[in-house]
C-alpha positions in Angstrom: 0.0 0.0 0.0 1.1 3.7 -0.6 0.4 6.9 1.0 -1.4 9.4 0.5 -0.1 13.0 0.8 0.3 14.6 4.1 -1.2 18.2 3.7 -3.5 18.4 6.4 -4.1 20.3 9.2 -2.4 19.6 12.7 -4.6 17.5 15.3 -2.9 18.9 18.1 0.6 20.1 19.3 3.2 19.4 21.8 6.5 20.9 22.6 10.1 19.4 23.2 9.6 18.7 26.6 7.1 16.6 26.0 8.8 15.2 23.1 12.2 14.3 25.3 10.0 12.8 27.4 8.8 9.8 25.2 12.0 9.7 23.9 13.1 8.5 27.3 10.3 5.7 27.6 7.6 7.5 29.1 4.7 6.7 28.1 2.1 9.1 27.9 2.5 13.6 27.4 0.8 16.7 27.3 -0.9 17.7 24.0 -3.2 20.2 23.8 -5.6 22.3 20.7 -4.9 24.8 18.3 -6.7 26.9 20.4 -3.6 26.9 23.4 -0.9 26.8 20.6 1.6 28.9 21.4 5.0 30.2 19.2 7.4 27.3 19.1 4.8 24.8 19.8 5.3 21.6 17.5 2.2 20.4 15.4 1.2 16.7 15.4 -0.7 15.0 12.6 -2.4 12.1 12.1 -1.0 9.5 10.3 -1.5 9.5 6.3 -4.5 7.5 5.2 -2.7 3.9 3.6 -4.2 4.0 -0.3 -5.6 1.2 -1.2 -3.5 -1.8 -3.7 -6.6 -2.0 -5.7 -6.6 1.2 -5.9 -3.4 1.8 -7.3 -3.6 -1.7 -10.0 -6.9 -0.2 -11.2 -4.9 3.4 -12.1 -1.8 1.2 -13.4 -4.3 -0.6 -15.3 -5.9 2.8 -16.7 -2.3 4.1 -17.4 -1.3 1.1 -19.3 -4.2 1.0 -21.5 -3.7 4.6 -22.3 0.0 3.7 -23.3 -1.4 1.0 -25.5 -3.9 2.7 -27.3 -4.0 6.2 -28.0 -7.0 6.4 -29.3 -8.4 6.4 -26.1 -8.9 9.8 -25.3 -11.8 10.1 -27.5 -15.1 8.6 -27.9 -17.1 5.4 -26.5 -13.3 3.8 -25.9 -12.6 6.7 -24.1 -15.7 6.5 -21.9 -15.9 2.4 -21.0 -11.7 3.0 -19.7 -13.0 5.7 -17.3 -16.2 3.8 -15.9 -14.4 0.8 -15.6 -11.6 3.0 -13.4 -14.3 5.0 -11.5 -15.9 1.3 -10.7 -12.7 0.1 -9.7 -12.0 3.5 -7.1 -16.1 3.0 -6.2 -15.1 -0.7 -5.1 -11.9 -0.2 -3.2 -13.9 3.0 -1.1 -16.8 0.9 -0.4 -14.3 -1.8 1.1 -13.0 0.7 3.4 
């Protein structure tokens, strides 16, 4: 599986106290909300969403028949290639 871009915004922050500490085998810290971020506070985000290997084979599959025949881009060809890939991305989002 791949990931998906981490652009979002930070869940909550922390600061390097907080951060030494787990780095020394505690267990648990502080975080706390945007709202009581301060300057020099460090943000902490969520992990990136895994994407799908179906997902991925389905757009390799679109790519390669793209490669293969160029004619695609037009026409009934054109549309059947992109239901079958929006099917494909419907299926794998349903599974999650």
């Amino acid at each position: 599986m791949a990931l998906t871009a981490m652009d979002g915004e930070p869940v909550v922050f922390t600061d390097e106290r907080n951060l030494h500490h787990i780095a020394m085998g505690r267990e648990t810290s502080l975080i706390w909300g945007k709202q009581n971020s301060e300057t020099g506070d460090i943000p902490l985000y969520r992990h990136a969403k895994l994407v799908p290997d179906a997902l991925i084979q389905a757009v390799a599959f679109y790519e390669q028949v793209k490669r293969e025949n160029p004619p695609v881009e037009t026409g009934a060809y054109k549309d059947a290639v992109e239901w079958v890939l929006r099917e494909a991305c419907r299926a794998v989002i349903k599974d999650e």
